[in-house]
N, C-alpha and C positions, 0 to 999 in steps of 0.2 A: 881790304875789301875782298881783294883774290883770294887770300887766304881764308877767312870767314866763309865763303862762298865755298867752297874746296869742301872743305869741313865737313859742313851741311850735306854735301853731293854726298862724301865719305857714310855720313851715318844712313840718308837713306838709303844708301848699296845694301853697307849690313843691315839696316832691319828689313830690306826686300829679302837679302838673301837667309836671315833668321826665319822669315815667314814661309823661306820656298821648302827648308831644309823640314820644318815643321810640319809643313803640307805632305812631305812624300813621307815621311816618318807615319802619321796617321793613316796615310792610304797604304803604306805594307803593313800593318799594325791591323789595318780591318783585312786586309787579303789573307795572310798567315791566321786569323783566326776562323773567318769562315771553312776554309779550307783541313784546319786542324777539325774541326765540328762535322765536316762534311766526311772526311775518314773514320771520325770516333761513331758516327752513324751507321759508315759502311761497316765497322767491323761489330758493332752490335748486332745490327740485321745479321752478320753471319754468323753468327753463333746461334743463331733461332733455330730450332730444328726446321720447324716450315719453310726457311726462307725469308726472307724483307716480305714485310708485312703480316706476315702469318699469324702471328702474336696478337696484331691490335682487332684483327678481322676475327679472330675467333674468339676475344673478349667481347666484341661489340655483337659477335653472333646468340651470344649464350645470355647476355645480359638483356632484362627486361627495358623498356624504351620506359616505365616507370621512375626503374630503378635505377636507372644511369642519370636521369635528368635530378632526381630529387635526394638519390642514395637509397629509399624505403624502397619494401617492395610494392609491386601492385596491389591495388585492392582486390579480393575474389567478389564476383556475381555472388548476390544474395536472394533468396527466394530459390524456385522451383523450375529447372528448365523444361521448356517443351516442344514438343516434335510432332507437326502436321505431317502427316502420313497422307497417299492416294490410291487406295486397293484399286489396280488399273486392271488384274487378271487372277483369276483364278485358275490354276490347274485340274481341268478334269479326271487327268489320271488319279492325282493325290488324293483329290475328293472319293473318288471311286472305290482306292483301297478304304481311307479310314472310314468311310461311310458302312462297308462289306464288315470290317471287323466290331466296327458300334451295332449294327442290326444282329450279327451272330451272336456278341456277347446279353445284348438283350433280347434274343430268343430262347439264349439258354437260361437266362435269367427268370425270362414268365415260366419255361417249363418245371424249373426247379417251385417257382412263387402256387402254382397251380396245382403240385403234387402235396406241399406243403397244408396250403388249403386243404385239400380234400383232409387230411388225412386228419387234421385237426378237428373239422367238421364232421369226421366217422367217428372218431374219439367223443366228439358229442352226442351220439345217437341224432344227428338234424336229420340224416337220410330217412332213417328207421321212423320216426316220427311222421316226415315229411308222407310215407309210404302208407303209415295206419291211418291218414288224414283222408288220402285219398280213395283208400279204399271204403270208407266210413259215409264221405258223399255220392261214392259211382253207384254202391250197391247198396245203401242203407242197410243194409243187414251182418252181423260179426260175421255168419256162413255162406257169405257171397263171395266171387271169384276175389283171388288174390290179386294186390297190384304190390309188387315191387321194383322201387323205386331203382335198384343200382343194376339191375336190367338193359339200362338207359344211360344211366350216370356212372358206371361202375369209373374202378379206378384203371383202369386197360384203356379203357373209351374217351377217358379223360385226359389223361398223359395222352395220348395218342393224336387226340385233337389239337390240344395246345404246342404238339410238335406241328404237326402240320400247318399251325398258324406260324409259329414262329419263322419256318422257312419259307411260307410266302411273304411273311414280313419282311426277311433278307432281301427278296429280290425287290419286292417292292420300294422299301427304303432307300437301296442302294440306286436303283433308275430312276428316281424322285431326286436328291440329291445330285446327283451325275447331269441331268438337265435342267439344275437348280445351277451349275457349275456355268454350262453353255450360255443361260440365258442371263445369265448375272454379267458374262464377257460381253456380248453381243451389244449388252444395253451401255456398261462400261466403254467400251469400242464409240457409242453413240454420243450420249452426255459426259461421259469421264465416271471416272471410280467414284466408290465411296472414299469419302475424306475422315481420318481418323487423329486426334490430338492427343499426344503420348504426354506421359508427366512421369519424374521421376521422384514422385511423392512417397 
């Protein structure tokens, strides 16, 4: 019986002590390996030019939040984008130049349009006509005073006039639009800008 007994104590010793040896065997077996992983990490990261981290922060920077979840890229916007604008000011000075330069250029424009005319319309006899017509109901008679017409209309008195329109057009235009500037701010300042919807059609 002692010896039976004996026995039994004997084998569970060794398989306590099989199961202890077992045990620390696995626990330096996960230690040793964590720790190998944790070095082969560090020395990855140092070979980065960046630094640890640098690599995966500047893949995840450049990469589309599409394209990382599915592989494809994004889809692009289809149709026509657009852009609500708020004209809140106008510049009077700006207005003032181009306004100055738009009235000169079509000042010069009717004087050249008006020399043009005439000249075409002396090319047709309409003055010379215009002149025997009148003279035919002032005086009923062929040897009644003469009336001519370019007297009145000549081409000096023509040109000459149509300048002098043209440069009060200048000024006029140019103070017309310059307080066309002011009162368009004012009311802007008041209610808000005009709103404008841009397309890139």
């Amino acid at each position: 019986m002692r010896d039976g007994a004996m026995a039994r104590t004997a084998q569970g010793r060794d398989l306590a002590a099989r199961k202890a040896r077992a045990l620390r065997g696995a626990t330096a077996g996960l230690a040793s390996g964590s720790a190998a992983g944790a070095t082969a990490g560090r020395s990855s990261a140092s070979r980065q030019p960046g630094g640890p981290g640098t690599g995966t922060a500047r893949t995840t920077g450049n990469a589309r939040p599409g394209a990382a979840r599915s592989g494809r890229p994004a889809p692009r916007r289809t149709g026509p984008r657009r852009v609500r604008l708020t004209a809140q000011r106008i510049d009077p000075w700006s207005v003032l130049k181009i306004s100055f330069l738009v009235s000169v250029a079509l000042g010069i424009a009717g004087v050249v349009m008006v020399a043009v005319l005439w000249t075409v319309l002396s090319g047709m006899n309409v003055f010379s006509t215009i002149s025997d017509f009148f003279v035919q109901v002032t005086s009923g008679e062929a040897g009644g005073p003469s009336f001519d017409l370019m007297d009145y209309f000549g081409f000096g008195r023509v040109v000459s006039l149509a300048a002098v329109l043209g440069v009060l057009n200048v000024f006029l235009l140019t103070a017309l639009a310059t307080l066309t500037a002011f009162l368009y701010n004012i009311c802007a300042a008041l209610v808000g800008g005009a709103q404008v919807t841009l397309s890139d059609e």
